[in-house]
One Martini backbone bead per residue (centre of mass of N, CA, C, O) as a GRO file, in nm:
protein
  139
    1UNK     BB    1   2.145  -3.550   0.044
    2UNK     BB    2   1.931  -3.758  -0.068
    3UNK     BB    3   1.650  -3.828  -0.149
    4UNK     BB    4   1.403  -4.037   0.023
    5UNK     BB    5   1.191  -4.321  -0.189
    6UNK     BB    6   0.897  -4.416  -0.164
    7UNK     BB    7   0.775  -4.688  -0.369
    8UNK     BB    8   0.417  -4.785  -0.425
    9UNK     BB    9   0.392  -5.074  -0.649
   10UNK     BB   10   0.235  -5.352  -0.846
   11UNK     BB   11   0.359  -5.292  -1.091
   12UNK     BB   12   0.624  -5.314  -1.229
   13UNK     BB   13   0.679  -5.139  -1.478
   14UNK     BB   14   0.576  -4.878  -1.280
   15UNK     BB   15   0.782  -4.897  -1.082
   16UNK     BB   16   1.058  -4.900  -1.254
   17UNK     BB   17   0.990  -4.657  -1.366
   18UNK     BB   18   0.976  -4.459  -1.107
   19UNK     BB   19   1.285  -4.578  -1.009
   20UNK     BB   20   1.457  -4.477  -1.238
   21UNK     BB   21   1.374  -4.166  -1.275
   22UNK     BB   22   1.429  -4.086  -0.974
   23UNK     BB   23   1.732  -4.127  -0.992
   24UNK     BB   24   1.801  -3.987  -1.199
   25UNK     BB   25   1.696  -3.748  -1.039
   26UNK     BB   26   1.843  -3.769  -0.752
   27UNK     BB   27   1.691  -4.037  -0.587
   28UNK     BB   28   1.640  -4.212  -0.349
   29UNK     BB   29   1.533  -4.583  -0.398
   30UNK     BB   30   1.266  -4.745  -0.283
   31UNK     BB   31   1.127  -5.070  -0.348
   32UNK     BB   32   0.726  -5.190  -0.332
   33UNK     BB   33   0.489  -5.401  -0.439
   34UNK     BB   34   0.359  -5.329  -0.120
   35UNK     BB   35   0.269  -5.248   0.170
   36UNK     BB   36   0.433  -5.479   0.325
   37UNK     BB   37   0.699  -5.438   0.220
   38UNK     BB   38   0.712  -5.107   0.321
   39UNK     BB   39   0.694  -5.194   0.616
   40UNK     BB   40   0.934  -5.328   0.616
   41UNK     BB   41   1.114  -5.101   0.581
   42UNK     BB   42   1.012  -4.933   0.799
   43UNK     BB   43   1.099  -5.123   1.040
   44UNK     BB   44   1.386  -5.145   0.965
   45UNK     BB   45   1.421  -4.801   0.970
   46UNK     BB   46   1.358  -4.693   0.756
   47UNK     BB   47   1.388  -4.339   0.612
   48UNK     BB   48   1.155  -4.087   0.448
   49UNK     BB   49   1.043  -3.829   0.207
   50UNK     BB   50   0.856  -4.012   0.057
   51UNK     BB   51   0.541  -4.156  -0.075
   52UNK     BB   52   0.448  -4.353  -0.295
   53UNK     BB   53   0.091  -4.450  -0.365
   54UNK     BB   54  -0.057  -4.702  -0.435
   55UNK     BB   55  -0.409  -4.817  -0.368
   56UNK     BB   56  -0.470  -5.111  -0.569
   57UNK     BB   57  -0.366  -5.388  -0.416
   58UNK     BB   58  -0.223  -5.630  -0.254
   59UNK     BB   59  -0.248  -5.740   0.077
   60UNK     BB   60  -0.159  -5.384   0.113
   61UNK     BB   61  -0.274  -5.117   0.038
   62UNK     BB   62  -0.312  -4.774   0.063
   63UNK     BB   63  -0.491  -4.766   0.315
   64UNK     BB   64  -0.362  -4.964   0.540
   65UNK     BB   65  -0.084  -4.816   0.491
   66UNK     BB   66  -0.176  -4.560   0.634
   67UNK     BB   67  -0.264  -4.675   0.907
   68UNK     BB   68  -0.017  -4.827   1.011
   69UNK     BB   69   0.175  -4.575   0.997
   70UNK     BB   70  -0.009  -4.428   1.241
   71UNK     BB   71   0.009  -4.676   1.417
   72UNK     BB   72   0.349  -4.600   1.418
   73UNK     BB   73   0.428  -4.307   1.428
   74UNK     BB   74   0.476  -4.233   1.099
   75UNK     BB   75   0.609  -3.981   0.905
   76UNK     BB   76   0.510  -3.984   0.570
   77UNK     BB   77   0.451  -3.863   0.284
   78UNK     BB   78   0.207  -3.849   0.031
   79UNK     BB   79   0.184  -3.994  -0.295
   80UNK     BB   80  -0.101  -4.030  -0.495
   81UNK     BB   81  -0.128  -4.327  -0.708
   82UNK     BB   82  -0.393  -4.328  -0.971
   83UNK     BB   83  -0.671  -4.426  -1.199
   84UNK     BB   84  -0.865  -4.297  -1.051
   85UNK     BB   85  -1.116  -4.052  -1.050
   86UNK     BB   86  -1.096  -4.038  -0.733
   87UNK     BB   87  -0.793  -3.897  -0.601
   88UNK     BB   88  -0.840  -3.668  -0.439
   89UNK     BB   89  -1.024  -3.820  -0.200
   90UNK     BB   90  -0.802  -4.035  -0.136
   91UNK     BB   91  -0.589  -3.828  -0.053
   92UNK     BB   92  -0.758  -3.751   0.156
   93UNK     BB   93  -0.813  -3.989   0.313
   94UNK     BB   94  -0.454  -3.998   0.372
   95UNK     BB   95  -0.325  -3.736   0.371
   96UNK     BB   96  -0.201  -3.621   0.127
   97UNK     BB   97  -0.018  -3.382  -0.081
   98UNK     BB   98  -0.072  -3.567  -0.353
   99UNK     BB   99  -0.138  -3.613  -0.695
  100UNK     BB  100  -0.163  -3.896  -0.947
  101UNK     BB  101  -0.294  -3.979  -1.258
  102UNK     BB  102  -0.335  -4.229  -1.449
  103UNK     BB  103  -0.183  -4.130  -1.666
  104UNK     BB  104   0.167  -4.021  -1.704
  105UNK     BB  105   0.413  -3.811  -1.723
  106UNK     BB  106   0.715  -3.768  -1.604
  107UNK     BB  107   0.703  -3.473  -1.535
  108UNK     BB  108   0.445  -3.505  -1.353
  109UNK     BB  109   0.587  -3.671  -1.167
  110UNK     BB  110   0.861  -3.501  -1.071
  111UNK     BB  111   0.661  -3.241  -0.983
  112UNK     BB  112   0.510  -3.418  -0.765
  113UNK     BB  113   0.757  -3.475  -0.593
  114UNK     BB  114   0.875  -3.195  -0.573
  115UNK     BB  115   0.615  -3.147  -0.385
  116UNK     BB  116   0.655  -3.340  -0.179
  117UNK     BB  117   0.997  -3.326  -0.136
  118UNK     BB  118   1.127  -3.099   0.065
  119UNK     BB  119   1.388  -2.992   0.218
  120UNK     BB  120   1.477  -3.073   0.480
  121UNK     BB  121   1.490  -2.878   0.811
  122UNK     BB  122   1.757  -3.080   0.910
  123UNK     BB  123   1.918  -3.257   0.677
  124UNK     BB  124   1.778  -3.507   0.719
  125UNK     BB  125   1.580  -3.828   0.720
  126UNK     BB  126   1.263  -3.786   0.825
  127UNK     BB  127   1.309  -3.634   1.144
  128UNK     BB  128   1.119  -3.406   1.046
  129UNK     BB  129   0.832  -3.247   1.025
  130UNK     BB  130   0.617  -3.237   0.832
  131UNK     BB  131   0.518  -2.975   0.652
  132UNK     BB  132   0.261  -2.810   0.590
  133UNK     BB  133  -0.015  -2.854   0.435
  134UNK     BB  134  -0.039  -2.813   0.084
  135UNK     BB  135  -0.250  -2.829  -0.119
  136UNK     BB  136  -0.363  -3.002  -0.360
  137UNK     BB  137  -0.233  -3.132  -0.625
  138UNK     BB  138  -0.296  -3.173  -0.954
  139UNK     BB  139  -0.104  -3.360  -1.222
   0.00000   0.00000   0.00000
């Protein structure tokens, strides 16, 4: 069963390009422009294995998308994508796996996803709580 991916960022063509790269590369991919649209799909039921969180949207940013999580006792992991200078910062604000920082190669998208999200240890999608986070990498 493929990894479900959760990839929240407003830029269009960013969100697109980063969600059709992770198909390619063989993960469930779920788009939500905004961290409300977000929180619907985690509302609806929908459980993730990572979710990609671009941090200065409109609506529900990437910190608010985060607090939401926590008073929802939702967890999923976080991989902050965001072209601030202090990414890392960020990233460990909302307790995050690990950041990109934008501009970014596909290579490093992927290499940081597929570090965000190792197979689960039940098999299931999301249902297992996530491993001990190992130190922030920046890609």
């Amino acid at each position: 069963m493929p990894q479900h991916i959760l990839i929240v960022e407003d830029e269009p063509a960013i969100l697109d390009l980063v969600g059709q790269v992770l198909e390619e590369e063989g993960y469930e991919v779920t788009l939500a422009s905004n961290g409300a649209v977000a929180l619907e799909a985690i509302d609806s039921g929908a459980t993730f294995d990572l979710a990609v969180l671009d941090m200065w949207m409109p609506v529900v940013n990437g910190w608010q998308f985060a607090e939401a999580l926590a008073e929802r006792d939702v967890r999923v992991p976080l991989l902050v994508m965001t072209a601030a200078k202090d990414a890392s910062a960020y990233a460990t604000a909302v307790g995050a796996v690990g950041f990109i920082g934008k501009p970014f190669t596909l290579d490093q998208l992927v290499l940081a996803v597929r570090h965000g999200a190792p197979p689960p240890v039940d098999g299931g999608r999301g249902t297992s709580p996530p491993p001990a986070r190992p130190p922030l990498v920046p890609v």
